[in-house]
Structures are given as structure tokens and as C-alpha cells.
C-alpha positions as CSV (number, residue, x, y, z in Angstrom):
1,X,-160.6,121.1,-125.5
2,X,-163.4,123.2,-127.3
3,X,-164.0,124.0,-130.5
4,X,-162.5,126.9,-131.4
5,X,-163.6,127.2,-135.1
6,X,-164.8,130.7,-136.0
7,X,-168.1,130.6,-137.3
8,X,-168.9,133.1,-139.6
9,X,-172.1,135.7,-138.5
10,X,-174.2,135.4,-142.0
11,X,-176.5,138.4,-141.5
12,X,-173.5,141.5,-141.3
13,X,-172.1,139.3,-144.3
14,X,-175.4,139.3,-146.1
15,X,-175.8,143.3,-145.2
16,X,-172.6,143.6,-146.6
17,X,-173.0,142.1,-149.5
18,X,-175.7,144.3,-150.5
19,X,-174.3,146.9,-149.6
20,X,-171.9,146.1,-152.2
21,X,-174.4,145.5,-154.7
22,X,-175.6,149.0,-153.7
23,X,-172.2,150.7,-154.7
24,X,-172.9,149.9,-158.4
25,X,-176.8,150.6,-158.8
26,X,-176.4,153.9,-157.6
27,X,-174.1,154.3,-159.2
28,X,-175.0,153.5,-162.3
29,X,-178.4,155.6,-161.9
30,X,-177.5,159.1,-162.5
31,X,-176.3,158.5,-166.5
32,X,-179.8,156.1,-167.4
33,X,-181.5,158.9,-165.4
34,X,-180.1,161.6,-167.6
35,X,-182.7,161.0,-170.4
36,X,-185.2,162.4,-169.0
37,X,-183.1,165.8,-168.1
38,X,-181.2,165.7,-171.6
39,X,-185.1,166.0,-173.3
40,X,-186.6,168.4,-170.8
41,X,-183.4,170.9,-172.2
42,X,-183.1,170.7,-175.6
43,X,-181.8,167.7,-176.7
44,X,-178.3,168.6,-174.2
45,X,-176.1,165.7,-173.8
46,X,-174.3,167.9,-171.3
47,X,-177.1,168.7,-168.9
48,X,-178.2,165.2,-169.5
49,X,-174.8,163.9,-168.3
50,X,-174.3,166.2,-165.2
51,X,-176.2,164.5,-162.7
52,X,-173.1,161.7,-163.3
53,X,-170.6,164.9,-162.5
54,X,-172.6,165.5,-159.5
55,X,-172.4,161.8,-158.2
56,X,-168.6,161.7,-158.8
57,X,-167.7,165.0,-157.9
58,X,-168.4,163.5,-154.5
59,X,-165.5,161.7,-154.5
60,X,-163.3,165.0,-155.0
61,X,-164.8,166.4,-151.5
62,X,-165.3,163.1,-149.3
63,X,-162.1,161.0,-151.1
64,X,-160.1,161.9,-147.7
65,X,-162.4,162.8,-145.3
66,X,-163.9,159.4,-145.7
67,X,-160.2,158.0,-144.3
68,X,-160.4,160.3,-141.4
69,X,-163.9,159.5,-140.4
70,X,-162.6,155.8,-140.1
71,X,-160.1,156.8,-137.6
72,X,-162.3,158.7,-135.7
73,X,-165.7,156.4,-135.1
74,X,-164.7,153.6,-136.8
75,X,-166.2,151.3,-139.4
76,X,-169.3,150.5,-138.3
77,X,-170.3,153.7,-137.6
78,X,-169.0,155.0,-140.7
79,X,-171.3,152.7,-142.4
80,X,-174.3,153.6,-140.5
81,X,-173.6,157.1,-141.4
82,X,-172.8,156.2,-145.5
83,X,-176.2,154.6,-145.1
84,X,-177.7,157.3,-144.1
85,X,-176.7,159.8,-146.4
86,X,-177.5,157.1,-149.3
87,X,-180.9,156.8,-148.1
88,X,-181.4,160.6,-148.1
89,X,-179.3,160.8,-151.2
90,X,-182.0,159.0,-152.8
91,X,-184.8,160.9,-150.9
92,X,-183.3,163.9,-152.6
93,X,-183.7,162.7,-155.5
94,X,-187.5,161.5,-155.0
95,X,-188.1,164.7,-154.4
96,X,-187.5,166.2,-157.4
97,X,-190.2,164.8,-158.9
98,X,-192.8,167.1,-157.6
99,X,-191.1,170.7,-158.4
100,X,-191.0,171.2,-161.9
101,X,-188.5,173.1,-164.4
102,X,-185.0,174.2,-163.4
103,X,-185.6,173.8,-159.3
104,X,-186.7,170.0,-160.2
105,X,-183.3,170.0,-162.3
106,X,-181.8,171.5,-159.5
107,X,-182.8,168.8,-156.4
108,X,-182.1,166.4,-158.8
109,X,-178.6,167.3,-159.0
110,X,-178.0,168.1,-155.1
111,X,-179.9,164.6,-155.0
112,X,-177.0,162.8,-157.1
113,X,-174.0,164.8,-155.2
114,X,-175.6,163.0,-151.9
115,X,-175.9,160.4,-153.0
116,X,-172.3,160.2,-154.3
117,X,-170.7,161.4,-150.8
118,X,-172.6,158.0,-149.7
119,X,-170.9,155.7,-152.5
120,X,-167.8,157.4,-151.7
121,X,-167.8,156.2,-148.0
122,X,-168.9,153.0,-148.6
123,X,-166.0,152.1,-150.8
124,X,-164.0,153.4,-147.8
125,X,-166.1,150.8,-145.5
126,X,-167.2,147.6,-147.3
127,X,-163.9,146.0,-148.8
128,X,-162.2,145.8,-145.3
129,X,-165.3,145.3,-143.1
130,X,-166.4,142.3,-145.4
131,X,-163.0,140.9,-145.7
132,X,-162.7,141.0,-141.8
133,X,-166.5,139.6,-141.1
134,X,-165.6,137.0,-143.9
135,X,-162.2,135.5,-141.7
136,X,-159.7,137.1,-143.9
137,X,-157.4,135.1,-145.8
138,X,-159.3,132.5,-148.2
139,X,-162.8,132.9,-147.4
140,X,-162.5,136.9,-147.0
141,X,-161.4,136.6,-150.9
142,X,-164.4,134.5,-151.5
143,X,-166.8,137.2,-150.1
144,X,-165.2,140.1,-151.2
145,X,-165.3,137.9,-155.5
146,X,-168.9,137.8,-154.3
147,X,-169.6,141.1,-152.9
148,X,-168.0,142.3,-156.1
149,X,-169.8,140.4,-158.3
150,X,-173.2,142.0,-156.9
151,X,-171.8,144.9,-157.7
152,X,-171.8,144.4,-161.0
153,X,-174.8,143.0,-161.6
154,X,-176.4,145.5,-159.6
155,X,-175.0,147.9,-161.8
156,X,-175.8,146.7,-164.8
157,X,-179.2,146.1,-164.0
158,X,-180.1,150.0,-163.1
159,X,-179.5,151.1,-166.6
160,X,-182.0,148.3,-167.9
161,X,-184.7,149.0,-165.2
162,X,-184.7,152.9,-165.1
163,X,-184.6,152.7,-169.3
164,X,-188.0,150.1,-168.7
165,X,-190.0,152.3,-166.1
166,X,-189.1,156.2,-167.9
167,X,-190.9,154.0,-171.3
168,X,-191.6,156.2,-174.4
169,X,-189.1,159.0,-174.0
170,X,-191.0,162.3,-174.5
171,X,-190.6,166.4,-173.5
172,X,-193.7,165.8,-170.5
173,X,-191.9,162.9,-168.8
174,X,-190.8,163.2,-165.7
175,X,-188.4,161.9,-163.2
176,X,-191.4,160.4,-160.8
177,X,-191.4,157.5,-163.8
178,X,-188.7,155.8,-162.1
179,X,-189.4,156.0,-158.8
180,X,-189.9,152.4,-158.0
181,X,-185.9,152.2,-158.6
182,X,-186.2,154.8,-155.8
183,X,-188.3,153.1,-153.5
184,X,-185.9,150.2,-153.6
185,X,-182.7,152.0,-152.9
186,X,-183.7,153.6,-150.0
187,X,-186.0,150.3,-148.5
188,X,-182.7,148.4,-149.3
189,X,-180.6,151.7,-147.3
190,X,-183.2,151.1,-144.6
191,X,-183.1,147.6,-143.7
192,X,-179.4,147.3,-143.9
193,X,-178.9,150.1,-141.5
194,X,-181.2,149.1,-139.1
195,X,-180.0,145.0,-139.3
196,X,-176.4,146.8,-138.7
197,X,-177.5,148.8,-136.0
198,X,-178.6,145.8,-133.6
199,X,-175.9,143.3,-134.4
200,X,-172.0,143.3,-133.3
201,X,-169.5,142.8,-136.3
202,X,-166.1,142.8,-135.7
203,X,-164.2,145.4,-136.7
204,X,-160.9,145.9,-139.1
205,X,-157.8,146.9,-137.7
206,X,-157.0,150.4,-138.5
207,X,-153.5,151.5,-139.4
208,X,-152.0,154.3,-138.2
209,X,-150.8,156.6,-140.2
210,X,-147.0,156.8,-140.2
211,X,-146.4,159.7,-142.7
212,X,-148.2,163.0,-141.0
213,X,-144.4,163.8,-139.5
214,X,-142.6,162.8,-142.9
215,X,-141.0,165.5,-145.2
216,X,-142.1,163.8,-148.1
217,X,-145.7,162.2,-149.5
218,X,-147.1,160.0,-151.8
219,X,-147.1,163.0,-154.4
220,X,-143.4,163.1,-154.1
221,X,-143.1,159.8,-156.5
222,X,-143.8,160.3,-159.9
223,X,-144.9,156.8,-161.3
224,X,-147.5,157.3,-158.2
225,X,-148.6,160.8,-159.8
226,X,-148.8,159.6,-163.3
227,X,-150.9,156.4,-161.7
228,X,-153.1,159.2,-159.9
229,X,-153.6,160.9,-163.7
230,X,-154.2,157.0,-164.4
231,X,-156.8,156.2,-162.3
232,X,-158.7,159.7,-163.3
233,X,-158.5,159.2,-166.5
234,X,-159.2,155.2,-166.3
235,X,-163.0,155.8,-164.7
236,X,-163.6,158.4,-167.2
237,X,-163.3,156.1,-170.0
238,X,-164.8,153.2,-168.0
239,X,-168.1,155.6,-167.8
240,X,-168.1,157.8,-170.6
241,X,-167.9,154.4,-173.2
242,X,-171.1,153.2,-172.1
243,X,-173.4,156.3,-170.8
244,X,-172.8,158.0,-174.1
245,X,-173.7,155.1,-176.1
246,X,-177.3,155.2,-174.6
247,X,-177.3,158.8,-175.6
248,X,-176.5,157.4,-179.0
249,X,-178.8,155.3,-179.3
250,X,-181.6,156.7,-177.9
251,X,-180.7,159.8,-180.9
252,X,-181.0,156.6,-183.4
253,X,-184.7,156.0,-182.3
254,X,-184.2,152.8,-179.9
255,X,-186.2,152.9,-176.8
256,X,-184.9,154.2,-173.6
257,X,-185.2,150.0,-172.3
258,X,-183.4,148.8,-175.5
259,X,-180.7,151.6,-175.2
260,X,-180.3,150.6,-171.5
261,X,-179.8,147.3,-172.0
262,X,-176.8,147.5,-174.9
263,X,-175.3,149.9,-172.4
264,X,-175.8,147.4,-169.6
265,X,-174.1,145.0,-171.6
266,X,-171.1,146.5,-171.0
267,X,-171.4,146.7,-167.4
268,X,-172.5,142.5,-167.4
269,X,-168.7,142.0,-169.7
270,X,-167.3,144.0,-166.8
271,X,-168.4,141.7,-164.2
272,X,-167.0,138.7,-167.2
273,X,-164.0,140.4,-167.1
274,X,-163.3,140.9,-163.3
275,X,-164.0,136.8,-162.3
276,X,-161.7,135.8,-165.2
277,X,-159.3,139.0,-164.6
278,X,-158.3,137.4,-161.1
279,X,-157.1,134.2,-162.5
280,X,-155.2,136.3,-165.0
281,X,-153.5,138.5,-163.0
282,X,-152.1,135.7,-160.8
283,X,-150.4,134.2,-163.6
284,X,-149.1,137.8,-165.0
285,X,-147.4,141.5,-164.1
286,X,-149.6,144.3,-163.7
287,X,-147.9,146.0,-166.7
288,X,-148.7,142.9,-169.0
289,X,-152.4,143.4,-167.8
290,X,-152.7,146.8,-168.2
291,X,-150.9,147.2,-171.6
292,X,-152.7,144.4,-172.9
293,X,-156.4,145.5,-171.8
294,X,-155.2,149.1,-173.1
295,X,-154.1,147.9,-176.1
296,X,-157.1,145.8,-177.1
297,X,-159.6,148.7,-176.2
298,X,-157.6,151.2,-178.0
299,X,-158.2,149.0,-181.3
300,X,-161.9,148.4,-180.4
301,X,-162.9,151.8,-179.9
302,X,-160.8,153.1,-183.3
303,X,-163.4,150.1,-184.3
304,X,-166.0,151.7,-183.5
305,X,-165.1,155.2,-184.5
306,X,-164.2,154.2,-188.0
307,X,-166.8,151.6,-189.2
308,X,-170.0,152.9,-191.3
309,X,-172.7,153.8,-189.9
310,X,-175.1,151.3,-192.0
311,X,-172.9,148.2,-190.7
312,X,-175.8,146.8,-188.2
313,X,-175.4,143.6,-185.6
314,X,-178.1,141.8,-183.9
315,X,-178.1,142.1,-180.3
316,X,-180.5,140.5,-177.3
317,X,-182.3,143.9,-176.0
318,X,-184.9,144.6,-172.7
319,X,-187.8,145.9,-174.2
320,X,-191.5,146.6,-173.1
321,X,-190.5,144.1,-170.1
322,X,-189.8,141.5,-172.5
323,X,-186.2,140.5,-174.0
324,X,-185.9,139.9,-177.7
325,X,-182.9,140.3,-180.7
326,X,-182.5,143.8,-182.1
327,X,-181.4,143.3,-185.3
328,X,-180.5,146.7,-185.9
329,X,-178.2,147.9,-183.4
330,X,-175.0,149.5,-185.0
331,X,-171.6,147.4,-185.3
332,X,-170.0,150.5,-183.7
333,X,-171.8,149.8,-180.5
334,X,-171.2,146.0,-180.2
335,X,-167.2,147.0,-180.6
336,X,-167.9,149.7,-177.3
337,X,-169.8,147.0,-175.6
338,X,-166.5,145.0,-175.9
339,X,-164.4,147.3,-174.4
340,X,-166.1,146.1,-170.9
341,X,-163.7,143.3,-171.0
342,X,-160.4,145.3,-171.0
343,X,-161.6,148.3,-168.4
344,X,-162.9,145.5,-166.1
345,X,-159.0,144.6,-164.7
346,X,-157.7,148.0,-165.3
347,X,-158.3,149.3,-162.0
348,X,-156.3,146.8,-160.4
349,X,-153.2,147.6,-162.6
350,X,-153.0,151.1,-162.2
351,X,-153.7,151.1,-158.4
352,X,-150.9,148.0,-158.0
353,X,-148.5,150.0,-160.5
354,X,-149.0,152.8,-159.1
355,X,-148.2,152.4,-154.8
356,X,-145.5,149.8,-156.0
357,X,-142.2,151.0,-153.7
358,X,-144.9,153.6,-151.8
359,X,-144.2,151.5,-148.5
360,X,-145.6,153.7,-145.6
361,X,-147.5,156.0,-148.4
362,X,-149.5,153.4,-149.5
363,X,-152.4,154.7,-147.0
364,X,-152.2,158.1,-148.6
365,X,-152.5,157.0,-151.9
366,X,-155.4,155.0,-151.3
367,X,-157.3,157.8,-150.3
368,X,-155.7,160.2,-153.2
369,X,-157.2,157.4,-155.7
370,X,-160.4,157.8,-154.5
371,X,-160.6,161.1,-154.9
372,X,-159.4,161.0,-158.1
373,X,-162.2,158.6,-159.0
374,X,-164.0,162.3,-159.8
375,X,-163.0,162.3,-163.7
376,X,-165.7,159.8,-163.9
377,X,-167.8,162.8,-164.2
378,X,-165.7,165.1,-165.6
379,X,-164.7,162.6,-168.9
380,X,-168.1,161.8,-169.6
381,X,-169.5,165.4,-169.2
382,X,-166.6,166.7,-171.7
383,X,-167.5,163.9,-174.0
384,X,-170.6,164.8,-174.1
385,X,-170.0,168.4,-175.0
386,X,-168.2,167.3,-177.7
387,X,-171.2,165.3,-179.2
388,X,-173.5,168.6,-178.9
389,X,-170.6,171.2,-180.2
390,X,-169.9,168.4,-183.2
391,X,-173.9,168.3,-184.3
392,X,-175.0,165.1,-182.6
393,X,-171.3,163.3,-183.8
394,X,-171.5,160.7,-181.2
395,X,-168.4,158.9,-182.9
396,X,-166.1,161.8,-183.1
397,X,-166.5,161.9,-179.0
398,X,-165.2,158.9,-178.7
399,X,-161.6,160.4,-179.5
400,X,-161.6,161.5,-175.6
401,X,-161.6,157.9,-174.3
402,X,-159.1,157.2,-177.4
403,X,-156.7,159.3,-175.8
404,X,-157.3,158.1,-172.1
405,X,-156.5,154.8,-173.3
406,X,-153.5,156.0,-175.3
407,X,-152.1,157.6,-172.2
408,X,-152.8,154.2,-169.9
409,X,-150.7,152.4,-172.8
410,X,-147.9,154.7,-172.1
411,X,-148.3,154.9,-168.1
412,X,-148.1,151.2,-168.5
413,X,-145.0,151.0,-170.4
414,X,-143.2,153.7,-169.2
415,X,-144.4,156.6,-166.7
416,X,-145.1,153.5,-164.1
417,X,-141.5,153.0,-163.6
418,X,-140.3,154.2,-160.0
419,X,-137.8,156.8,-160.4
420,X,-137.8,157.8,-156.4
421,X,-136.0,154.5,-155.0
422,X,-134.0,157.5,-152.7
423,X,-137.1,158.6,-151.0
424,X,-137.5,156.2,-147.6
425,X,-140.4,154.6,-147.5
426,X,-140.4,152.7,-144.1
């Protein structure tokens, strides 16, 4: 008898991987690239923070339609066509580098929107497609801890190399200064479209959808609602901590490569925090998780918020290519930085709270959560506001992700409790 062990084809894996990877440095460009919008406008935290709207306002208009394109081409055309959009996306954005004044501002934005529909469908595509390529079971889990985990990195290494190639932060420069980050996005969109283009991967089964003749939906369950509020509210705080701490910083005087890195730090305790978050979360109950992590980052941000501004902590920063201690960076930021660790699993608790009892709606939520993933934007840009209507009172903004976390506290404890147990669900 032959062998019938399934060997694993390495090169989809590998394209997946990075395409993975690619999920968090783009997104994780539009905040870091804000600088150079923020000073071209008068100092606006707003305008410097709407690019990051743009990107996850995406997620609003392609949160479903992602799901349907699935079910109409399948995965691995879906992911040819993410790829594309990515690469031009990131063209878009390239391009507005050569206009100048509001129309630059202008293709920037339509740039980052692009560039978010991409993002969108590729969290659609890469979990399942990687987890089927992978073998499922086991070694699936493996790739999809690794895939993962090159997401983080990847994202917290755009902050730190778009903060390194803008340099000296002034009113004349421009968003051609980080066009090598460009370059590499869309070389990386281009050789992992055309690798996936000439090789066969398998692809994941796709479930039909067994509620499109039902009388009832996922919105019909209120712990699933509440979640939904959850998970908008959860991104927000998970990327208005750290891009308006660069802001912060940058207003202190640091460097846009030193601010970039402290906010990057964030992202890095993230990544911490997710590989030691899946051996947590097999030993507790979502609710335990999640009211613990919002717990602990409710303290640290009132931390941060109430400490004195002349309390300083040394911290290891990127600066004129070089890493080195900054002995100056404020004790307010280092408790922010922390908070990494407690958004890291929160995902994971809302989304595993929330569908609990959804049965045949589970499918529905999914794609409800991702386009709920659009107060990402929408947090951050309202934080932001607050720091220019408050005078530059950075701290004071930080009451917004306060409250997020407050409510995740109480959605733990008590609005994730299924009260519908009549509706069916098979």
C-alpha cells in the first residue's frame, strides 16, 4: 500500500503567511502616516487621524460583501482580487505624493479606503485558506499561531519604519518620504498574487447559509447585539490607545522614529499577549478572560490619565536608524503601552461570548463583526477631536477608551448572557 501521508505544499503556505503579515502593516500605516497630514493642517489631530477612518470605514461597505464574494468565486479568487485592490490600494496612495495641497490630502484618503476594502477581504480569505492548506486540525493551528504572529510583527514594525523614513517632522514634508514602505507593499502584493496565480491550493469548504429563509437573525439575540457594540467598541480602543500616543509624543518634541517605536511597543505586547493568551484561554471561560483583560486595562489607562506629567521612564526607542534608551518618555505612556497585553485576547472573548447559542447564525455574525470592526476609525478619530477641542489635552482623551473598556467590563459580566434560548437555532 502507498503512502498516503499529505504533504503539505510550502509555497501557498509561505504566500499565505505573508499575506498575513500584510494584514497588519497596512494596517498599521495609515495612523504613523497621519503625521505628515496632521502638520501640513495646522497641527489637526483629526485630519491627521482620518486616513485610519478611511482604512476602517472599509470594513463598514465590504464586511458582507466579502462573505458573498466567497460564495460566488471562491477563495482563491477572492484572494487574487483582495490582492489586487491592496496593490492599487497602495498605488493610490503613491500617488499622492506628486499633487500637492488638499487633492494630495484627498488621494491619500481614497488611497487608505482601497486599501482597507483589501484588508477587509483578506481577513475574509486567509484564516480558512491557511488552516485548510496547513491540514486542519493540529498543524492548521500551528500555521494559523504563525500566520498571526507575522501579523503582529508586521504591524508593529510599520509604525517604527514610516516614523524612521518621514525623519525631522516639518510643514514642507511630504508623503513621497515614505515611499519605500510603499514600494514594499505593493512588490510583496505583486509576488504573492502572481506565485498564487500559477499554483493549485486546495480550497475550504464553504457553508451554506441556512438562515436566508428564517424569520429571525443574528440581530434577534441580544448578548449577540451587545457583542456586536463589543467588538466596535473593542478595536476602537485597541487603535486609538496607541495612534494617539504618537500624536502625544510627537507634541512633546520626540522624533517621529522615537514616537513610532513607543507606539509600536504596544503592538510587539500585543503579539506577547496573543501566544500566551492561547494557553490562557484553554485553561479559562471567555468571561474570566475578558473581565480580567478589561479590568486590568481599565486601571492602567486611569494610570495613565492621572499620574503627573513630570513622572518620566526610560524606554528602548528607534531613532536615526539606531536603537538606544529614552530616558525621558512619560510614565503615562509606559502604562498605555501596557494595555497591549489585555486588548491582545479581547477579540477572542467578545466574538466567543457573543455567537455562544447563535447555532445556524453563527455565519451571519461573522460577517456582522467584521463590519463592525469600522469603530476602529471612528474611536480614534473622535479621540482625537477631543485632544484638539481640549487644547492639545492628550490625557483627557483617553476618557473615550476609559469608557469602552467600562462597557466591555459590563458586556462581560452581564449583557453577554443569552436571554433568547426560545429562538431555534438549528
Amino acid at each position: 500500500m502507498g503512502n498516503t501521508k499529505k504533504t503539505t505544499p510550502w509555497i501557498p503556505v509561505l504566500m499565505m503567511i505573508l499575506l498575513f503579515g500584510m494584514i497588519g502593516f497596512v494596517t498599521n500605516l495609515a495612523a504613523p502616516a497621519g503625521t505628515i497630514w496632521k502638520n501640513q493642517y495646522e497641527d489637526s489631530n483629526f485630519l491627521g487621524m482620518l486616513g485610519n477612518l478611511m482604512n476602517f470605514a472599509a470594513y463598514l461597505v465590504m464586511g458582507i460583501p466579502a462573505g458573498r464574494l466567497l460564495e460566488k468565486i471562491g477563495y482563491k479568487k477572492t484572494a487574487l482580487a483582495a490582492i489586487v485592490v491592496g496593490f492599487v490600494g497602495v498605488g493610490i496612495q503613491f500617488l499622492s505624493g506628486f499633487p500637492t495641497g488638499h487633492l494630495a490630502f484627498a488621494v491619500y484618503l481614497l488611497g487608505a479606503f482601497v486599501s482597507g476594502l483589501c484588508v477587509c477581504m483578506l481577513n475574509s480569505v486567509v484564516n480558512p485558506m491557511l488552516n485548510t492548506i496547513g491540514g486542519e486540525g493540529k498543524r492548521g493551528n500551528v500555521l494559523l499561531q504563525i500566520g498571526g504572529s507575522l501579523n503582529s510583527l508586521l504591524g508593529t514594525l510599520a509604525p517604527i519604519l514610516v516614523g524612521a523614513l518621514i525623519g525631522e517632522i516639518t510643514k514642507k514634508t511630504e508623503f513621497a518620504n515614505i515611499n519605500p514602505v510603499l514600494y514594499i507593499a505593493m512588490g510583496v502584493f505583486a509576488l504573492v498574487g502572481i506565485v498564487l496565480y500559477f499554483v493549485n491550493i486546495p480550497e475550504p469548504p464553504l457553508e451554506k447559509d441556512l438562515t436566508r429563509n428564517s424569520k429571525y437573525s443574528a440581530w434577534n439575540f441580544r448578548h449577540f447585539v451587545l457583542g456586536a457594540v463589543g467588538i466596535f467598541i473593542y478595536v476602537g480602543v485597541e487603535v486609538g490607545i496607541p495612534g494617539t500616543m504618537k500624536f502625544f509624543l510627537e507634541d512633546k518634541g520626540f522624533a517621529p522614529d522615537a514616537a513610532g517605536t513607543v507606539a509600536a511597543t504596544y503592538w510587539f505586547l500585543m503579539l506577547i499577549g496573543r501566544l500566551a493568551g492561547a494557553g490562557i484561554a484553554s485553561k479559562v471561560s471567555a468571561k474570566v478572560l475578558l473581565s480580567v483583560a478589561s479590568g486590568i486595562a481599565m486601571v492602567l489607562v486611569c494610570a495613565a490619565i492621572l499620574v503627573p506629567g513630570y513622572k518620566v521612564v526610560s524606554m528602548p526607542v528607534f531613532s536615526n536608524w539606531a536603537f538606544a534608551i529614552n530616558n525621558a518618555v512619560p510614565l503615562s505612556c509606559l502604562f498605555l503601552v501596557l494595555v497591549g497585553l489585555c486588548t491582545s485576547v479581547m477579540w477572542g472573548g467578545i466574538f466567543n461570548l457573543a455567537v455562544e447559542g447563535l447555532g445556524k447564525y453563527v455565519k451571519q455574525a461573522s460577517g456582522i463583526f467584521m463590519m463592525m470592526v469600522v469603530g476602529g476609525g471612528i474611536l480614534p478619530l473622535l479621540q482625537n477631536g477631543i485632544v484638539d477641542w481640549t487644547g492639545k489635552n492628550f490625557m483627557i482623551s483617553y476618557l473615550l477608551p476609559l469608557a469602552g473598556l467600562t462597557y466591555l467590563l459590563f458586556y462581560a459580566l452581564s449583557g453577554s448572557k443569552n436571554v433568547n434560548k426560545d429562538i431555534p437555532v438549528e
